[in-house]
FIBADO-169791 format. One line per 8 residues: number of its first residue (from 1); for each residue z, x negated, y negated of C-alpha. Coordinates in pm, 1 decimal. Layout:
// residues N
NUM) Z/X/Y | ...
//
This chain:
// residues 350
1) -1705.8/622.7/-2072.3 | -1495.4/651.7/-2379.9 | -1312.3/995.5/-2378.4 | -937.5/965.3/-2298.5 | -816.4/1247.6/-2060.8 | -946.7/1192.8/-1693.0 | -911.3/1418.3/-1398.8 | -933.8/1184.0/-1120.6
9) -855.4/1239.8/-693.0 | -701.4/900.4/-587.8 | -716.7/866.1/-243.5 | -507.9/589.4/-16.5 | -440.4/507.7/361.2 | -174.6/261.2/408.5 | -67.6/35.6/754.7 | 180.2/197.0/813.1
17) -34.8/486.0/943.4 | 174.8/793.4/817.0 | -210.0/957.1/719.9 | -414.7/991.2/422.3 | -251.0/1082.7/112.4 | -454.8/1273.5/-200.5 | -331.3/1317.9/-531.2 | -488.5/1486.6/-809.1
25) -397.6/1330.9/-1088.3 | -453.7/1340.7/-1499.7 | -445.1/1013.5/-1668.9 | -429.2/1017.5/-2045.7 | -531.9/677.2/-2230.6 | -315.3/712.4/-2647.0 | -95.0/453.0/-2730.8 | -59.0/398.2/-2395.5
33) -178.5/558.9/-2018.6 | -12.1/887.2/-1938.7 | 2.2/1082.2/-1593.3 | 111.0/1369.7/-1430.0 | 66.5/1413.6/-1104.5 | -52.2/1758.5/-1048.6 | -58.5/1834.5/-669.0 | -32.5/1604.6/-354.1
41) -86.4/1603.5/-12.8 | -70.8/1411.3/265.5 | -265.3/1465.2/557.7 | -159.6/1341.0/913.2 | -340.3/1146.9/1138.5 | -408.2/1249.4/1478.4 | -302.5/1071.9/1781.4 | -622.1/959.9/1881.4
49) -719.3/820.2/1510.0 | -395.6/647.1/1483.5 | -472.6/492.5/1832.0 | -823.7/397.7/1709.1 | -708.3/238.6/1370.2 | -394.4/39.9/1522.5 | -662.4/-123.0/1768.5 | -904.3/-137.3/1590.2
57) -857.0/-535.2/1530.5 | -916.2/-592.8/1837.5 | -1260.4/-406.7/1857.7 | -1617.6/-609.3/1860.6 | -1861.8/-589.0/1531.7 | -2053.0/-327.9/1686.2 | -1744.1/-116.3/1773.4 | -1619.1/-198.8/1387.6
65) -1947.2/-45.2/1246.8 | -1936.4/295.9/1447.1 | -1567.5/333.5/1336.8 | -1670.9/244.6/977.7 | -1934.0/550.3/1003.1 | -1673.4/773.8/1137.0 | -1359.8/689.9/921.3 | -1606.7/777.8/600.4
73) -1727.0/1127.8/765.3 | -1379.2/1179.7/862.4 | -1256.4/1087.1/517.0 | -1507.0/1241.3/316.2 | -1441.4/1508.9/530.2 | -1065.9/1551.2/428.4 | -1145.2/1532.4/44.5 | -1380.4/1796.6/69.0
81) -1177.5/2048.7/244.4 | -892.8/1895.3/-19.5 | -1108.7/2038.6/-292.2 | -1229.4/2324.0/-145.1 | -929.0/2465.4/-125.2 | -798.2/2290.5/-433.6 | -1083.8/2324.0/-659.7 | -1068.5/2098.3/-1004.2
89) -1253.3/2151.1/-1290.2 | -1409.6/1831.1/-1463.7 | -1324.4/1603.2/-1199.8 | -1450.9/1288.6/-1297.0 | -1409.5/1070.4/-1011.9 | -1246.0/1043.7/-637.3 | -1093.0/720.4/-651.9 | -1029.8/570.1/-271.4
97) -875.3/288.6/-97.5 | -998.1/338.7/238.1 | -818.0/185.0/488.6 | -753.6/-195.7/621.3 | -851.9/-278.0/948.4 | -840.3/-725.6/826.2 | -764.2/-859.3/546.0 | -773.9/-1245.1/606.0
105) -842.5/-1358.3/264.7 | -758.3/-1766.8/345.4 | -1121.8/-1681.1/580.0 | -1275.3/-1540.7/247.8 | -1255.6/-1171.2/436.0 | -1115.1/-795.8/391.8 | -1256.8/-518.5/512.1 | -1149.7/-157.7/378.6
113) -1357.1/125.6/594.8 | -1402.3/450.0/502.6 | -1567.1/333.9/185.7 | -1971.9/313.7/280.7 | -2189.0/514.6/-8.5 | -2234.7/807.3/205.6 | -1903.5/915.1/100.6 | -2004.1/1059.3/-219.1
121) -2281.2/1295.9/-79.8 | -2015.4/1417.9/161.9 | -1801.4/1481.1/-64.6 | -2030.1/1554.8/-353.0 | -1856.5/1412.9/-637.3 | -1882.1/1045.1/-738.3 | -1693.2/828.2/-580.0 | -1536.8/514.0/-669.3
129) -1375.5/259.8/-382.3 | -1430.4/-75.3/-186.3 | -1160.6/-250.2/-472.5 | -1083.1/-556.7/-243.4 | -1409.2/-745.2/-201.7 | -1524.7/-854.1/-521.2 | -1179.1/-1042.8/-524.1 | -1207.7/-1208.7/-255.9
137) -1572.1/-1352.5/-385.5 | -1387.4/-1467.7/-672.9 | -1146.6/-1677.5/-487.5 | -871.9/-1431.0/-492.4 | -597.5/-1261.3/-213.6 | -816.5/-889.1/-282.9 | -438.3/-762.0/-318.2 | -181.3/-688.4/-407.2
145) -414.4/-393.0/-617.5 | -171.3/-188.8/-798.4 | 38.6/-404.4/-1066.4 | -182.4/-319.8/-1271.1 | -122.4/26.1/-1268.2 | 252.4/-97.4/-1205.5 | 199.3/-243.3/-1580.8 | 33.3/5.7/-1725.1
153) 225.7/293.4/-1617.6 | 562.1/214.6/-1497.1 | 650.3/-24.9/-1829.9 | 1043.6/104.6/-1820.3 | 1108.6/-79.7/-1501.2 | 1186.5/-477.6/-1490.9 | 1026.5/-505.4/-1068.0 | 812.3/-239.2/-916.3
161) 922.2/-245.1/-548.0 | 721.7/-46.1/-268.8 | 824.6/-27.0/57.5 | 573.9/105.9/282.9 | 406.6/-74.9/562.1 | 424.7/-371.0/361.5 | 698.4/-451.8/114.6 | 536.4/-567.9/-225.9
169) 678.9/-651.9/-565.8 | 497.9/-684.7/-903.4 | 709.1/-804.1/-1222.3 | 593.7/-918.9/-1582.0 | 622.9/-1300.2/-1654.2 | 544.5/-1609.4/-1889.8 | 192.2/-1650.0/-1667.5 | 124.2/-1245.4/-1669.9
177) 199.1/-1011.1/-1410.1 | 270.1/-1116.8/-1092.5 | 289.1/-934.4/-749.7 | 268.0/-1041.0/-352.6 | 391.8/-900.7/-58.8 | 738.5/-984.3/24.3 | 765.6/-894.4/446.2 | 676.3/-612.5/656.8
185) 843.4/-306.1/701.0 | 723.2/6.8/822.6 | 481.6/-157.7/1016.9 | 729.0/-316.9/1263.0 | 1014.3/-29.9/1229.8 | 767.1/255.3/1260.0 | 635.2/67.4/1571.6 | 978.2/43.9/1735.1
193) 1095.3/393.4/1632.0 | 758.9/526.4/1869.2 | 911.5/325.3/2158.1 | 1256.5/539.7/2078.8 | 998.0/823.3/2085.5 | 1005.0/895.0/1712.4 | 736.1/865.7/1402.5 | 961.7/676.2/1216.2
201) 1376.8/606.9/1252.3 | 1486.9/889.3/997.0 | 1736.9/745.9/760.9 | 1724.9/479.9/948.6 | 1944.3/596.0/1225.6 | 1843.2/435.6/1488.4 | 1854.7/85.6/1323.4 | 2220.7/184.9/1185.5
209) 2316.2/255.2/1575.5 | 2219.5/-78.5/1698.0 | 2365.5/-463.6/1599.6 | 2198.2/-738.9/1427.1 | 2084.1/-988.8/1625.7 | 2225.4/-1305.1/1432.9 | 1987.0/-1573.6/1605.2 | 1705.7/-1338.8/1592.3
217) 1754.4/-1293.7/1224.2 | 1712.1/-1681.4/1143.9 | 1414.8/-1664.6/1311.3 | 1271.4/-1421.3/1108.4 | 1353.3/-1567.6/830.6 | 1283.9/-1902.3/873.8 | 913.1/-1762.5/947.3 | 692.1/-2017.3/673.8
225) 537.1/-1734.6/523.0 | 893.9/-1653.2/278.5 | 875.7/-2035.5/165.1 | 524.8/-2009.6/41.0 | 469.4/-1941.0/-351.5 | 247.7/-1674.8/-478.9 | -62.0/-1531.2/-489.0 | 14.7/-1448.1/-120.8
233) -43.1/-1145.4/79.1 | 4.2/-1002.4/433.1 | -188.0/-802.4/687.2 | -156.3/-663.8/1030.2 | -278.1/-994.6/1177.2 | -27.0/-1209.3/1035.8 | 219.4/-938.4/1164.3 | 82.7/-938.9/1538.9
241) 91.2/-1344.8/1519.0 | 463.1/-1408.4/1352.3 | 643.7/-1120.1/1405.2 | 628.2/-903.3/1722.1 | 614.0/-1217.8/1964.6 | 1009.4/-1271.3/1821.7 | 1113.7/-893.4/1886.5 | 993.7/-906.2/2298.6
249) 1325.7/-840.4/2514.6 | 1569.9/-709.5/2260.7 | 1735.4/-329.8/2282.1 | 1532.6/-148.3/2033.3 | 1752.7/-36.5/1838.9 | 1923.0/-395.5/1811.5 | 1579.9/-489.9/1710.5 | 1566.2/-247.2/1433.9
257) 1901.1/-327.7/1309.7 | 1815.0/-691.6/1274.4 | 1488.3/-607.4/1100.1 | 1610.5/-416.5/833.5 | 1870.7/-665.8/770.2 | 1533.6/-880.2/772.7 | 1414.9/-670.6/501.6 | 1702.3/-669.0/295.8
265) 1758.4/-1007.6/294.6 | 1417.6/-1093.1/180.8 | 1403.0/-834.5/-48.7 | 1728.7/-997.0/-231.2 | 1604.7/-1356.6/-246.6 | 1311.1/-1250.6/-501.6 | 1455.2/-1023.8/-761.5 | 1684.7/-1100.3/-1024.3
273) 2027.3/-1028.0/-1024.0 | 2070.0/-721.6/-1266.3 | 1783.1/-578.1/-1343.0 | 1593.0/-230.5/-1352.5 | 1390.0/-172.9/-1039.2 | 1165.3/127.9/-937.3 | 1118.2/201.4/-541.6 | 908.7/369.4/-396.1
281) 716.0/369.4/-58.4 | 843.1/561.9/246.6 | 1092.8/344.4/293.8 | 1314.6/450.4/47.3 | 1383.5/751.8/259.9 | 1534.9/527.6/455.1 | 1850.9/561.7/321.7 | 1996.0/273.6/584.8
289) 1759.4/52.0/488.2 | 1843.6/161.6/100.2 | 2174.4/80.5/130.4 | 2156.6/-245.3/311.3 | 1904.6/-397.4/21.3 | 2212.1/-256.8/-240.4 | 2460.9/-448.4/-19.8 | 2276.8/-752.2/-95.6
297) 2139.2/-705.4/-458.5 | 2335.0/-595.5/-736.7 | 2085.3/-429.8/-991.6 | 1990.9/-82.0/-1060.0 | 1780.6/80.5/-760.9 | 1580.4/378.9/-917.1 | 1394.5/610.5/-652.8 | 1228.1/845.8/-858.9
305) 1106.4/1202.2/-812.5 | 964.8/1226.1/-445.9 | 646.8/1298.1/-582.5 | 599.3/908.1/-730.6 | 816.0/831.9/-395.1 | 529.9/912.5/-190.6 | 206.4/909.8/-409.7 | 244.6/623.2/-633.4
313) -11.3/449.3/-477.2 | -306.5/707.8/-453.0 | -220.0/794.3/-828.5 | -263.1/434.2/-934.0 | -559.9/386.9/-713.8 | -724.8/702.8/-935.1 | -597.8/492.0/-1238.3 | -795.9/165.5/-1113.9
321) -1085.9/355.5/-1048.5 | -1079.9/506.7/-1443.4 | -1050.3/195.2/-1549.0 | -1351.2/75.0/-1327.3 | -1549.0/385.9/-1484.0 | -1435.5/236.5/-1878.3 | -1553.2/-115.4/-1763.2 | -1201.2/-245.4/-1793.5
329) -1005.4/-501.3/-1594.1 | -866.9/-345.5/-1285.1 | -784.3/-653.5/-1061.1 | -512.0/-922.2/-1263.2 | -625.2/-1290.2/-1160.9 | -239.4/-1344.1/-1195.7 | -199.0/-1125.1/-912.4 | -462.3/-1222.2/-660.8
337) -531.4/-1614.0/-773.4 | -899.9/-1499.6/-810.3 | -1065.4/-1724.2/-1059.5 | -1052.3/-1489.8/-1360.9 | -948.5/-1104.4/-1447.2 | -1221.0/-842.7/-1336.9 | -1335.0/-454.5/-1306.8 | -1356.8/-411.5/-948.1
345) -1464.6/-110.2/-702.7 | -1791.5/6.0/-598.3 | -1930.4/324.4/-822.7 | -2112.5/563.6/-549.4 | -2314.2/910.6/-658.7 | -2417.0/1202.9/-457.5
//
């Protein structure tokens, strides 16, 4: 696959459980790769599949199987009706995450549903996903995924910072690129902000309402996990073991106060004083949250149109799916620790 203009859906659901966001995308490959994102969407989940995919963790093998054969119905089942009402001509590929119900690579294990061949023929295009495993057979974390695309199309910016369930950073240096996930963040403040009876704390007023918990905060941040050098990565588990058993029998929005201090803090302690940095992510809506991380670091902040804001990851997840199609590295051993750079994803047709 040598042409250079690519019409690609990329396709990502992220912990933080806000829903399933598709972007169509063009990618151009000249001097350098290209996009424009050309229309976006993201698509809710329901009650009841937010209540199966937060528990699912906890569910047997057998239980994990039927919801794998749901999620991809139910998936392939959004990008269809996507297209049918959004149709695309020369569409070369939808390119999709899935979504993360473990990811314990120091077990040599990740597991992405939504991403079982069946897929394509639902939504009858081909279909290119399942981007963690083949990683994590080659010794690496299976994420962070999207430095690459960080590197490839975001060159202007010294850190690429996303703040979404996860905060993760990616940043050129002497070794190559090199991204990890610095602490949670909508995963525990979402969670909180449903006990205030809320999605999420909008502009982070509930957190800005309560106080920071100083003894609370030195917990959190003495947690090992900060001391530990890259390739490192977090998941739901690690969250549910280290960080909500240190929250218990605190005023919520005390609690959320002290965690985006949490945030902030860590945040500051691994960028560079006075440098460019993009953000994007939901959380930098959060315009508490925003302005906390500037009280501690003193660099330019960009948050760019809301379109990036929001879809940065499903468009680079189409980009790592072109570049699976061209046979070209898609997963930096730099990144992960894997044992060399690869072209990862499975290729499904329908």
């Amino acid at each position: 696959m040598n042409h250079q203009y690519y019409n690609v859906l990329g396709v990502m659901s992220g912990t933080s459980l806000d829903g399933v966001d598709i972007a169509h995308v063009q990618l151009v490959r000249e001097k350098q790769w290209t996009f424009t994102i050309c229309n976006a969407v993201c698509i809710p989940y329901s009650a009841l599949w937010k209540r199966r995919l937060s528990q699912a963790v906890h569910s047997s093998s057998l239980e994990i199987e039927n919801l794998n054969k749901e999620y991809t119905l139910y998936l392939g089942q959004l990008v269809k009706n996507y297209l049918d009402q959004n149709p695309i001509e020369d569409l070369i590929a939808v390119c999709s995450h899935g979504h993360t119900i473990f990811h314990k690579p120091e077990q040599g294990y990740t597991l992405q549903i939504g991403n079982l061949p069946e897929i394509a023929s639902i939504i009858g295009h081909r279909v290119v996903c399942d981007f963690r495993v083949q990683d994590i057979l080659f010794g690496g974390q299976g994420a962070p995924l999207v430095p690459i695309g960080d590197q490839l199309l975001f060159k202007d910016y010294d850190y690429c910072l996303n703040l979404g369930g996860f905060a993760n950073i990616s940043h050129d240096s002497l070794d190559g690129r090199i991204a990890y996930d610095i602490c949670p963040v909508n995963t525990v403040l979402n969670h909180f902000s449903l006990l205030l009876g809320k999605e999420y704390d909008e502009d982070g007023a509930f957190a800005k309402a309560g106080k920071v918990q100083t003894h609370l905060l030195d917990k959190l941040n003495d947690i090992p996990y900060y001391g530990m050098n890259p390739p490192k990565s977090l998941g739901i588990e690690w969250v549910n073991q280290y960080v909500f058993p240190l929250l218990q029998n605190y005023d919520i929005k005390d609690v959320l106060a002290t965690f985006v201090e949490h945030v902030a803090i860590q945040i500051s302690k691994v960028i560079t004083s006075k440098k460019r940095i993009i953000c994007t992510g939901g959380g930098a809506f959060n315009t508490y949250l925003m302005d906390r991380i500037r009280y501690h670091y003193d660099g330019d902040l960009v948050i760019p149109e809301s379109k990036i804001v929001e879809y940065k990851e499903a468009l680079i997840f189409g980009l790592l799916g072109v570049l699976r199609l061209r046979n070209q590295v898609n997963c930096l051993s730099s990144v992960t620790g894997s044992r060399h750079d690869h072209s990862s994803g499975q290729i499904y047709l329908p």
